[in-house]
Each structure stands twice: as C-alpha cells, then as structure tokens.
C-alpha positions in Angstrom: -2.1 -18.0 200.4 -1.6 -15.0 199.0 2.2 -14.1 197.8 3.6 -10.6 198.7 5.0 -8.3 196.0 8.9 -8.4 195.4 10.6 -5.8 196.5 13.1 -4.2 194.3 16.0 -5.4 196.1 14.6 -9.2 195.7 14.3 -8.5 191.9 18.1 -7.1 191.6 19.2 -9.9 193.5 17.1 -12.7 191.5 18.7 -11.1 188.1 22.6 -11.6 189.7 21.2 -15.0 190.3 20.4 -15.2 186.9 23.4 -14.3 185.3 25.6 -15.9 187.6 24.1 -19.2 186.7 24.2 -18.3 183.1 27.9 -17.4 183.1 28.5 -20.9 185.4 26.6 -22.7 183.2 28.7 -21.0 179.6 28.7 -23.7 176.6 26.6 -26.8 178.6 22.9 -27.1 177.4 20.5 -25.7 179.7 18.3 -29.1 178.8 21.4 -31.0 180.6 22.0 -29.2 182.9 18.8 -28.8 184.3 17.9 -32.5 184.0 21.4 -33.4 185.8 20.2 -30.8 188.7 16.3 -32.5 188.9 14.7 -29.2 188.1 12.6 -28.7 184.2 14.5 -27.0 181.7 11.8 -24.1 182.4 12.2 -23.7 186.0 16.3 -23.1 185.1 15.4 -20.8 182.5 13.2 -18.7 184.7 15.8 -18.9 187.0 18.7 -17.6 184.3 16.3 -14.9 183.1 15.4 -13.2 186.7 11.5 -14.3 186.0 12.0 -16.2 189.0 13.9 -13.8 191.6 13.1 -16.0 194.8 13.8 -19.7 193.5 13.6 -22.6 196.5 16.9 -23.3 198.6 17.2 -26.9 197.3 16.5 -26.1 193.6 19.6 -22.8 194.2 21.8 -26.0 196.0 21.0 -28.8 193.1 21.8 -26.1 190.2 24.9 -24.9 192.3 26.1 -28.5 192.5 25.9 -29.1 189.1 27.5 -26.4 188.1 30.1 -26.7 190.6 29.9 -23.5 192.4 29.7 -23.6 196.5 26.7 -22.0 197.9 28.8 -19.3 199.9 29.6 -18.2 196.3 26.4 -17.7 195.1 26.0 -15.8 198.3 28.8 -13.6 198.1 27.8 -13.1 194.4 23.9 -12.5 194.6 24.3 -9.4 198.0 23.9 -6.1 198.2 27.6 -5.0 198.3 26.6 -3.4 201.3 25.8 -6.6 203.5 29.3 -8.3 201.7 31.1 -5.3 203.1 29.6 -5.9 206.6 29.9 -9.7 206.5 33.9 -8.9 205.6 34.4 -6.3 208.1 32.7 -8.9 210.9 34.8 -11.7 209.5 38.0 -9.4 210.0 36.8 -8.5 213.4 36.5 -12.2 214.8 
C-alpha cells in the first residue's frame, strides 16, 4: 500500500498536535508518560515533534487520557480556525 503525500494542512495540524501534547505534558518525563499511555517513548516523541502529523485515533485517545485532556480539546485545539468558527456558529444555530 502505498501512503499519499501529506498535505500541508495535515502537517500544520500534526505540529499543533505536537505542541499541544508538549505543553500538556510540561515537567512529566516523556519515558513515563508514554509507558503510562502504552505507546514507545519514540512514537510520543514523533508525535511532540510533528514527525508524525497523522498519529492513530487510539494512540491520540491513550496520550490524551494520560495527560488528562478530553478528546474534543484536542479537537478544538489541532483545527483550522476556520472549521472551529463553523462548528461554533452551527452549535449557536441548533
């Protein structure tokens, strides 16, 4: 199988991922944590440093949950501003 290019928009959105699980993560050892979320230390550091931009659901959900942030913020966090504005304006519509 042969993997398709990232586009830039995946890439921009991998690196908020990044740093949004840096900053959750702050003082704790990325060795711990990782361990604690059932990923390898290197997966979370790919993850932290936007080498990997498009990381599985469940390994985003484990690292979330050990880091105690809810999935809809890492969602809100990693969009386009452009889709949070339209997902706000919807949600103020209903």
């Amino acid at each position: 199988m042969v993997r398709l290019p990232l586009t830039p928009d995946e890439i921009e959105r991998g690196q908020r991922l990044g740093a949004l699980m840096r900053r959750a993560r702050g003082e704790r050892s990325m060795l711990t944590v990782a361990l604690d979320a059932g990923v390898s230390p290197e997966t979370l550091r790919k993850i932290e440093s936007g080498r990997v931009a498009t990381p599985a659901f469940p390994t985003i959900a484990a690292i979330a949950e050990v880091l105690g942030l809810s999935l809809d913020a890492v969602w809100v966090e990693i969009s386009e501003p452009a889709v949070v504005g339209a997902e706000v304006a919807r949600s103020l519509a209903s």
